[in-house]
N, CA, C and O atoms as a GROMACS GRO file, in nm:
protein
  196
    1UNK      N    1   1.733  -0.729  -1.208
    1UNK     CA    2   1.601  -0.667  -1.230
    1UNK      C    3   1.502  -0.714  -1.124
    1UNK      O    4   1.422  -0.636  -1.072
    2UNK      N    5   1.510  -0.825  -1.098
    2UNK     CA    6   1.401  -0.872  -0.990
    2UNK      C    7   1.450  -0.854  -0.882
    2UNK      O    8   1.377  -0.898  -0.793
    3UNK      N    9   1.598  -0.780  -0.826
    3UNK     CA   10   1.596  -0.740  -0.692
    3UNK      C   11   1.492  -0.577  -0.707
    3UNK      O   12   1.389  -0.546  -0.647
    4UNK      N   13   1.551  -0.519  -0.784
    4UNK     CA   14   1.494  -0.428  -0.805
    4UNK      C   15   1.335  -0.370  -0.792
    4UNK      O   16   1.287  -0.266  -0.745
    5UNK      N   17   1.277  -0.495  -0.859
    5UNK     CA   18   1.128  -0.514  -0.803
    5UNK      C   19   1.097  -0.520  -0.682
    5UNK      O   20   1.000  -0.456  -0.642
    6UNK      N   21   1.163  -0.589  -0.607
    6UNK     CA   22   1.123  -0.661  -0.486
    6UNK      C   23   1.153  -0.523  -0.386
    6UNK      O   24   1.060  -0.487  -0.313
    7UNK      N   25   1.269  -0.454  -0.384
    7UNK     CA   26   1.310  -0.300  -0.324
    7UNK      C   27   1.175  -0.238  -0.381
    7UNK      O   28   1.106  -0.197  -0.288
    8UNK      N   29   1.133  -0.224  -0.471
    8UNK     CA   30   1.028  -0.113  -0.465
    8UNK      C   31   0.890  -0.186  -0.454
    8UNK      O   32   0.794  -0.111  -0.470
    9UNK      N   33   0.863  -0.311  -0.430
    9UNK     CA   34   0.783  -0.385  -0.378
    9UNK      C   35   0.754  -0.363  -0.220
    9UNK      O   36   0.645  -0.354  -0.163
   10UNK      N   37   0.876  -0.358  -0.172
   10UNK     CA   38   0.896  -0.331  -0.089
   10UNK      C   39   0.854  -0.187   0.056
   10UNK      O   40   0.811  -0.185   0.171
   11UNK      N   41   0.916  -0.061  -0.076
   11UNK     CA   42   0.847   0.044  -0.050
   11UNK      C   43   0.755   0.042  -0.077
   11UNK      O   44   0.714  -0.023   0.020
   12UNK      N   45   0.660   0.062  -0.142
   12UNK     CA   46   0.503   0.049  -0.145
   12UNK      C   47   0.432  -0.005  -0.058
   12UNK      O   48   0.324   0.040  -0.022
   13UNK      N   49   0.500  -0.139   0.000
   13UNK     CA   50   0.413  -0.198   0.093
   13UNK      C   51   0.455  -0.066   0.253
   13UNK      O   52   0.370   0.004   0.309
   14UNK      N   53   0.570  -0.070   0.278
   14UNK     CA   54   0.605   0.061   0.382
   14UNK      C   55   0.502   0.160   0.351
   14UNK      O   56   0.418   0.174   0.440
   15UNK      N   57   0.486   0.238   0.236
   15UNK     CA   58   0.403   0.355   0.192
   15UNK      C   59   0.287   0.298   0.269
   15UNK      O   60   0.232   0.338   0.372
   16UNK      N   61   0.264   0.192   0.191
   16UNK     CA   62   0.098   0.123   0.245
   16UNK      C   63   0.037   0.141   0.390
   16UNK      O   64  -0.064   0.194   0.436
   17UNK      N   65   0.164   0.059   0.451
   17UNK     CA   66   0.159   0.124   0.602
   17UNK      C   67   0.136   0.205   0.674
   17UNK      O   68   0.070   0.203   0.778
   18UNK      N   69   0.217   0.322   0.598
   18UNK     CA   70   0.200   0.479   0.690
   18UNK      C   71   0.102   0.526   0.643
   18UNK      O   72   0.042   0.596   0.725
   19UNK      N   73   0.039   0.517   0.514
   19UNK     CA   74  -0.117   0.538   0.483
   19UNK      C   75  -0.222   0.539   0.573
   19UNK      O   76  -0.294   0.625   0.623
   20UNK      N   77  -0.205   0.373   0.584
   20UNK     CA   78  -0.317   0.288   0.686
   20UNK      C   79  -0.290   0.374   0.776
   20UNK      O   80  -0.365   0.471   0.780
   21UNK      N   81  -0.198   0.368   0.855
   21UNK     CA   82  -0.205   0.412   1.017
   21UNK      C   83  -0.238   0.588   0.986
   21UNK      O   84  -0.317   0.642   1.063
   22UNK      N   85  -0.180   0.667   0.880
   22UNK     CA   86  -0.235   0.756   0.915
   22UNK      C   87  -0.402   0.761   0.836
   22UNK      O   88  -0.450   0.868   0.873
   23UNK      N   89  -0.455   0.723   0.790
   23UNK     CA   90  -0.556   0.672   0.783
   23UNK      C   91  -0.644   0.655   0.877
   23UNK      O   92  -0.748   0.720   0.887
   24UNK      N   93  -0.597   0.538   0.974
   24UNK     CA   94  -0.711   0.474   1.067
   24UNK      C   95  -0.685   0.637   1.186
   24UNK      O   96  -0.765   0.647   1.279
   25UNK      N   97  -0.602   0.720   1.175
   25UNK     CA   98  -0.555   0.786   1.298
   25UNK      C   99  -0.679   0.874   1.233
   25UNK      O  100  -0.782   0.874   1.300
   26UNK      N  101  -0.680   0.939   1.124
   26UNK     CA  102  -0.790   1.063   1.064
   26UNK      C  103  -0.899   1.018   1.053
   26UNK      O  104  -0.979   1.091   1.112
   27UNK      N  105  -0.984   0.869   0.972
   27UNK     CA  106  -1.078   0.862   0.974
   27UNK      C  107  -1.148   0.756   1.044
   27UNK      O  108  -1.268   0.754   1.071
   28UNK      N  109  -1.044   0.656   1.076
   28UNK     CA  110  -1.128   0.527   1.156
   28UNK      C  111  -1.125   0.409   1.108
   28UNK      O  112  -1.089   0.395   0.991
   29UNK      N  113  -1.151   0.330   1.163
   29UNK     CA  114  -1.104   0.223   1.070
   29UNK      C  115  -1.180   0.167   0.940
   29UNK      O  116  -1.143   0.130   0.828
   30UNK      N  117  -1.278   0.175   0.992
   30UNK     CA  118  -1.369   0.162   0.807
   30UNK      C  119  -1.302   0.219   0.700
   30UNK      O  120  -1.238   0.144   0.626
   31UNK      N  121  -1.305   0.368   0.675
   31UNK     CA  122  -1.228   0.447   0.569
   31UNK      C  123  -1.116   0.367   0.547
   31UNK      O  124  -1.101   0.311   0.438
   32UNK      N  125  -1.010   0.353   0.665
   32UNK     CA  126  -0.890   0.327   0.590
   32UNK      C  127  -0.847   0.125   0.593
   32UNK      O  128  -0.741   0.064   0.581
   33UNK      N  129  -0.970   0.089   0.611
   33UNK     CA  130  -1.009  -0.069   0.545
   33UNK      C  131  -1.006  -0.069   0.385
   33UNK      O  132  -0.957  -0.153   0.311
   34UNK      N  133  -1.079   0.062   0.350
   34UNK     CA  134  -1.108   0.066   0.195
   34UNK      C  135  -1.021   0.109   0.142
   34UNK      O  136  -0.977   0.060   0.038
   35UNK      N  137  -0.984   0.186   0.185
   35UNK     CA  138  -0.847   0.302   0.141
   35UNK      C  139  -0.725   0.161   0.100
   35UNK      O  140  -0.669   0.164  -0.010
   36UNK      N  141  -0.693   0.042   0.205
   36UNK     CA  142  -0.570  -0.027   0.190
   36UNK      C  143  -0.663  -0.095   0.092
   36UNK      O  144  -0.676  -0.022  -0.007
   37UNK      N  145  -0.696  -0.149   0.088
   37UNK     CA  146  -0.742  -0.264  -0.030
   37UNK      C  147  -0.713  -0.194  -0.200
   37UNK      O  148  -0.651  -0.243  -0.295
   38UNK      N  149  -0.785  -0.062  -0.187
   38UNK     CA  150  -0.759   0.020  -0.277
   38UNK      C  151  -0.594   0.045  -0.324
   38UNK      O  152  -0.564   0.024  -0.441
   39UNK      N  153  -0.519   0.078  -0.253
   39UNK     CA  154  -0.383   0.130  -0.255
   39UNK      C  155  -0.319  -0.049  -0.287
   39UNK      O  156  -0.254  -0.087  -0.385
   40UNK      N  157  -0.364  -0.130  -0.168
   40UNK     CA  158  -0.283  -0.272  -0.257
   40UNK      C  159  -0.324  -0.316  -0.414
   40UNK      O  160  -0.238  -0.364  -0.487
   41UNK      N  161  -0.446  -0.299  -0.454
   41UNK     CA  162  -0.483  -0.376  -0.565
   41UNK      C  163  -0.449  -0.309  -0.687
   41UNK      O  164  -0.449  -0.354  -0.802
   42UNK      N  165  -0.407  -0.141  -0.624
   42UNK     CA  166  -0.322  -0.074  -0.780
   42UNK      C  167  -0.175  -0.084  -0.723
   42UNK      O  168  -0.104  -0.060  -0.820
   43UNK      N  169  -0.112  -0.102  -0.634
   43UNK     CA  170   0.044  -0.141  -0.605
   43UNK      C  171   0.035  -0.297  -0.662
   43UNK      O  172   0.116  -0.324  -0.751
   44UNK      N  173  -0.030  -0.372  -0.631
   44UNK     CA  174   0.010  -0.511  -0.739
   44UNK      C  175  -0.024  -0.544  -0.876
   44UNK      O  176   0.014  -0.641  -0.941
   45UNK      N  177  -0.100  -0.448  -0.912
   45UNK     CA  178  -0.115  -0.383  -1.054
   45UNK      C  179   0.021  -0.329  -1.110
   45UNK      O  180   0.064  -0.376  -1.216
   46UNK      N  181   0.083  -0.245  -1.051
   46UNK     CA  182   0.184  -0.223  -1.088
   46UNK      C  183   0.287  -0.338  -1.093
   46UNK      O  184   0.332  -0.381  -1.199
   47UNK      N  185   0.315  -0.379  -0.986
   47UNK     CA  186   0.423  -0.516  -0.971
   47UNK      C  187   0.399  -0.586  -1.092
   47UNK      O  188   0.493  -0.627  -1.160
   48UNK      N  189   0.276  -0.604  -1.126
   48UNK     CA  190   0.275  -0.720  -1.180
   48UNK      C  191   0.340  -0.714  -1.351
   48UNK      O  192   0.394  -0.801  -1.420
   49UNK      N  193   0.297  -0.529  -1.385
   49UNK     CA  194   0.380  -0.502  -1.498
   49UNK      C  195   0.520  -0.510  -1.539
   49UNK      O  196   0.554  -0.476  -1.652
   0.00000   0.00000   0.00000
């Protein structure tokens, strides 16, 4: 079970990534400063369930 976590721990953080970058590519980097903080603090919301 806890590999399991860690694989989709995993993806999310990847997701996170291509967010950001396409993010900082559309709006700049401010927007997608807020945007990751946002996207991590409900992805470790989840983990943590």
């Amino acid at each position: 079970m806890k590999e399991l976590i860690q694989e989709i721990g995993m993806a999310l953080f990847g997701l996170a990534l291509a967010i950001v970058v396409f993010q900082i590519a559309k709006v700049g980097v401010t927007g997608a400063t807020n945007n990751m903080f946002d996207f991590m603090t409900n992805a470790f919301k989840v983990v943590q369930k």
